[in-house]
C-alpha positions in Angstrom: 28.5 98.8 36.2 29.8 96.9 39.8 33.2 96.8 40.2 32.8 93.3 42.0 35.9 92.4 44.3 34.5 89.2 46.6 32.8 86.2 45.2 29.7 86.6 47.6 29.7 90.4 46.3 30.1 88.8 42.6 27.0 86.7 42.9 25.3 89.8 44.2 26.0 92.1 41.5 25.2 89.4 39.1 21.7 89.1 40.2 21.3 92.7 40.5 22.1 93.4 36.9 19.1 90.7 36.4 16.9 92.5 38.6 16.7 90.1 41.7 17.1 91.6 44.9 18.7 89.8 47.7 16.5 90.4 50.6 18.8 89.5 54.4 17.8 86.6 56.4 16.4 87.9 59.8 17.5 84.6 61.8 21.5 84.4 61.7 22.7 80.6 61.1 25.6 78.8 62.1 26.4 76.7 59.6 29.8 76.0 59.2 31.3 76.2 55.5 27.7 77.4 54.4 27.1 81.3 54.7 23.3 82.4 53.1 23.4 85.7 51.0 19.8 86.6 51.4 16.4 85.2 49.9 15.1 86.0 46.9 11.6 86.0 45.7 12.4 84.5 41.9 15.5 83.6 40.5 16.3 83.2 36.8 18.7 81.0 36.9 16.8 78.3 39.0 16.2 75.4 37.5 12.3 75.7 38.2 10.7 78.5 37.5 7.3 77.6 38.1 7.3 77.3 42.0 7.1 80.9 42.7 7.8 80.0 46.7 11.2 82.2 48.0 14.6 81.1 47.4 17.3 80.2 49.7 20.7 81.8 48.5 24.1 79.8 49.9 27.3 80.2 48.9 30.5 77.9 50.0 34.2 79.2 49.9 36.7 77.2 48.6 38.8 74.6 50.6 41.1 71.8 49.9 38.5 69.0 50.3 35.5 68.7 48.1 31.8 69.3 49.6 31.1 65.9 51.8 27.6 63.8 52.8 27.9 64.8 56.3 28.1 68.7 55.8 25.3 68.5 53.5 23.7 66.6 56.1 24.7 69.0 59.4 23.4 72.3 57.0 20.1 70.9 56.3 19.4 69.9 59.6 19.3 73.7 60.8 18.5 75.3 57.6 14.8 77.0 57.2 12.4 77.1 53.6 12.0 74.5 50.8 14.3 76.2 47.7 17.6 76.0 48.2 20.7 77.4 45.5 23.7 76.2 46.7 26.7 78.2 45.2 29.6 76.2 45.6 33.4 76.7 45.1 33.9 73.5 46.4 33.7 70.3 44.1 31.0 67.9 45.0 29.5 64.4 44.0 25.5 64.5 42.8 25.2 61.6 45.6 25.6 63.7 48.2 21.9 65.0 48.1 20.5 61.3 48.3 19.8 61.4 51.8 18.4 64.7 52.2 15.0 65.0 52.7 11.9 65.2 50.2 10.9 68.6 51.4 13.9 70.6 50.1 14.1 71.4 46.9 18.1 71.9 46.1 19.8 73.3 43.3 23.8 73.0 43.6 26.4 74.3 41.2 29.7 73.6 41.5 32.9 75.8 40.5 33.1 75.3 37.1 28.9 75.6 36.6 29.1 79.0 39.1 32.7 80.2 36.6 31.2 79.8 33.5 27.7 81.6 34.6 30.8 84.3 36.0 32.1 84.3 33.0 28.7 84.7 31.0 27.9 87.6 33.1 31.4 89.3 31.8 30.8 88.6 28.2 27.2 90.0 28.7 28.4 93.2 30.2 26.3 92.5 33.2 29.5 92.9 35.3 33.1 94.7 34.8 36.1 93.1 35.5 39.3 95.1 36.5 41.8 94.0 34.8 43.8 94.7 37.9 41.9 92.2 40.0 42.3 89.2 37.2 45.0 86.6 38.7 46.7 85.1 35.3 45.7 81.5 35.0 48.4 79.3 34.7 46.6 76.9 32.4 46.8 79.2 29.5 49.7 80.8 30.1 51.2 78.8 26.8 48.6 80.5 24.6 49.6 83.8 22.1 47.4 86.2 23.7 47.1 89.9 23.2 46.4 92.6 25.1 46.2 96.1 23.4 44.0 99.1 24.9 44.2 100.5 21.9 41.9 98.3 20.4 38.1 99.6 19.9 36.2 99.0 22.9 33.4 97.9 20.1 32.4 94.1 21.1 29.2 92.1 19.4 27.1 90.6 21.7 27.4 86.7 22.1 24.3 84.7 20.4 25.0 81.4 22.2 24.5 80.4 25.4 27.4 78.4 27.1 25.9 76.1 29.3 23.2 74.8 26.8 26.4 74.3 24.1 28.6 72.3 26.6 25.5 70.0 27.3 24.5 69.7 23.4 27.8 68.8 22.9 28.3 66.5 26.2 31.3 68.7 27.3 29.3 70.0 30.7 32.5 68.9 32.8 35.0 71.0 30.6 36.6 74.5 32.0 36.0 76.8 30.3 37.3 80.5 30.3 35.9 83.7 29.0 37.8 86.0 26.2 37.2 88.1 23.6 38.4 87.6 19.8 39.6 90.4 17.6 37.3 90.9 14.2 37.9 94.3 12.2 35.0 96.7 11.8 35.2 98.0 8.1 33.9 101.7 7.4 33.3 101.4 3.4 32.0 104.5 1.0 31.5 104.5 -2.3 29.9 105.2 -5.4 26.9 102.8 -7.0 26.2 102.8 -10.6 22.8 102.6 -11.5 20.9 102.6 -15.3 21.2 105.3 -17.0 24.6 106.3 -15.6 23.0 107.3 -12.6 25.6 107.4 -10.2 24.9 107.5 -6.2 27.8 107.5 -3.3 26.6 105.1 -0.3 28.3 104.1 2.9 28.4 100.9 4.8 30.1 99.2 8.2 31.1 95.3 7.7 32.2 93.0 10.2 35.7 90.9 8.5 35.7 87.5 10.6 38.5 86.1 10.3 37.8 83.0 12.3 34.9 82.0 10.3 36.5 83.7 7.0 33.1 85.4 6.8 31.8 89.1 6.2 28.9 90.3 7.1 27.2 93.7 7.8 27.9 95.4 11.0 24.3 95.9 13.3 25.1 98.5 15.9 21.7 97.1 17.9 24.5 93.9 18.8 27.0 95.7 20.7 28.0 95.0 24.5 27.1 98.6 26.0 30.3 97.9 28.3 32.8 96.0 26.8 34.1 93.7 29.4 38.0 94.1 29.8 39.4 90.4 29.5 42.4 89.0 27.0 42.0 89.4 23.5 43.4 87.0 21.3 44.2 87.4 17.5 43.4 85.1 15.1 46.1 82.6 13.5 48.9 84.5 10.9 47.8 85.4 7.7 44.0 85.3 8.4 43.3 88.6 7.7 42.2 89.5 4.0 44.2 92.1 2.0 42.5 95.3 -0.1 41.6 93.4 -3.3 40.6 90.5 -1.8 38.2 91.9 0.8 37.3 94.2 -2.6 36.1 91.0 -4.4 34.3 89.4 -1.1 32.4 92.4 -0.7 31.2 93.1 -4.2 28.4 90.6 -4.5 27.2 92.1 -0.9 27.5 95.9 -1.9 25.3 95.8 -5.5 22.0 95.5 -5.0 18.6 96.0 -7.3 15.8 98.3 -7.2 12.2 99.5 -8.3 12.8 101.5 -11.2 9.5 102.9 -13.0 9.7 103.2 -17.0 7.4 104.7 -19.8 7.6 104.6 -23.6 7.7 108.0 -25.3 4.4 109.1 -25.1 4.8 108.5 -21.5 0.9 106.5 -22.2 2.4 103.1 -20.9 4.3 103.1 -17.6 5.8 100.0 -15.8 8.3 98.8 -13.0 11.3 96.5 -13.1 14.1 95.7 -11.1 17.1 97.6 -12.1 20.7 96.3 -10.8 23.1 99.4 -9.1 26.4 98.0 -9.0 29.3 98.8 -6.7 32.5 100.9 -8.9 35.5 98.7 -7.0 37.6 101.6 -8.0 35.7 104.1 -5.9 35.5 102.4 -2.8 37.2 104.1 0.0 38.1 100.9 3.2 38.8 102.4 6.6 39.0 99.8 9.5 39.4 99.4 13.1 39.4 96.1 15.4 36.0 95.2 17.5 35.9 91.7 19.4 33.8 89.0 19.7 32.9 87.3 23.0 34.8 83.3 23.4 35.0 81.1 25.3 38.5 78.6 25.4 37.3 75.5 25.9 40.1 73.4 28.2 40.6 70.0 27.3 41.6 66.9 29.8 44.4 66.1 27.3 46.1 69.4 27.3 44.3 70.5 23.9 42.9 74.1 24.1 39.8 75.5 21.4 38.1 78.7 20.8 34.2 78.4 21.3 32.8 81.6 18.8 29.8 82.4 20.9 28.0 84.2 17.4 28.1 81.1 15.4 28.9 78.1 18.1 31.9 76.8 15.9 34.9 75.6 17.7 38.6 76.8 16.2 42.4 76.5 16.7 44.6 78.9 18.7 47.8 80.5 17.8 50.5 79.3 20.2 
């Protein structure tokens, strides 16, 4: 992975974890606030993906004032090509683009649309994050965070996307930033009892979610190669479920039935019938460490803060 340090380097590594290659502009332009990383042939993340003509790459560092008419108007004045992806750190009004002319074809993100596609990248493992270059954020600085390197680097990968959640939901204007939230990974063996007295020891790995008080089995084809390194945050006291009851949750989940083939005596008649093997509570043997799950915290205008679970797109309180 790219230890990105800049924002324009950021965008770059982003892409190039996607496969897009940023090819340099020949002609150098002079346009003040507006600095053009390169062209790319195709771009994922454009909003059409059927014009297959080569896009235009900008991104604008931050300043006090928010992106204006007349700058949008002095940059396409100069500016070559049709597709345009402005990446903007600079807030800006839709209305802006009303004057510009039919021949461009613009696609502008603000900050919080370029963070949380950031942020996605992080959660994805498309881009590593030293925790030595992450600047606290003073707007969660009130909530109960942990972080613990001794925590298994194991992390599921997200199943939502954030973007398309935030606009189910009509939150697109919320800020959002990227976490992880601590599960436990549960290494089970045991014996099975089967007919007959047949007796069999199995193993099994089981995700305990605490947040969704569910449990599940553990599929090492959803793991995050390269677990990003961002704040972990435990769930709220007294979540976690003790021996005997995680015993009794994973009981109906452990027995199971099978094929079994009978005959009568003379071994003449033979037929097949499910046969239950049943999990001996008594023999199981729990061994668990922690794994995380990629968040979101969702930011609220009123002060409010929410965990967004990106595996099952439920929202949920946070410990302060």
């Amino acid at each position: 992975m790219i230890q990105s340090e800049t924002m324009e380097q950021t965008v770059r590594d982003i892409l190039a974890s996607r496969t897009v290659r940023l090819e340099p502009i020949v002609e150098k332009f002079q346009v003040y606030g507006f600095r053009c990383l390169g062209i790319a042939e195709k771009i994922l993340d454009f909003d059409d993906v059927e014009d297959s003509s080569p896009v235009y790459v900008w991104h604008v560092q931050d300043d006090i004032l928010p992106l204006s008419k007349n700058e949008i108007e002095r940059w396409s004045v100069d500016v070559p090509g049709k597709r345009h992806w402005i990446l903007s750190e600079r807030e800006f009004n839709e209305d802006i683009f009303e004057d510009i002319s039919n021949d461009f074809q613009i696609d502008a993100w603000g900050p919080k649309k370029l963070s949380r596609w950031i942020g996605e990248a992080v959660l994805r493992g498309d881009l590593t994050v030293s925790q030595n270059n992450v600047i606290p954020n003073p707007n969660i600085s009130d909530i109960d965070v942990k972080l613990d390197d001794a925590l298994s680097s194991v992390t599921l990968t997200p199943l939502i996307e954030l973007n398309e959640w935030l606009d189910k939901e009509s939150m697109s204007m919320l800020n959002t930033l990227p976490v992880l939230i601590n599960v436990k990974l549960w290494n089970i063996s045991g014996i099975m009892l089967g007919p007959n007295s047949d007796r069999h020891t199995k193993q099994w790995s089981y995700i305990e979610d605490p947040w969704s008080k569910k449990i599940y089995l553990f599929n090492d084809e959803e793991v995050i190669i390269d677990s990003p390194n961002l704040r972990k945050i435990n769930p709220l006291p007294n979540s976690w479920k003790n021996i005997d009851s995680l015993k009794t949750k994973l009981q109906p989940l452990l027995d199971f039935r099978q094929k079994e083939k009978l005959s009568n005596s003379q071994d003449k008649v033979r037929s097949t019938m499910l046969e239950w093997w049943r999990v001996d509570l008594d023999t199981l043997s729990l061994e668990s460490s922690y794994a995380q799950i990629p968040a979101w915290i969702l930011m609220f205008e009123d002060g409010g803060k929410k965990i967004l679970h990106s595996r099952n797109g439920q929202t949920y309180e946070i410990s302060h």
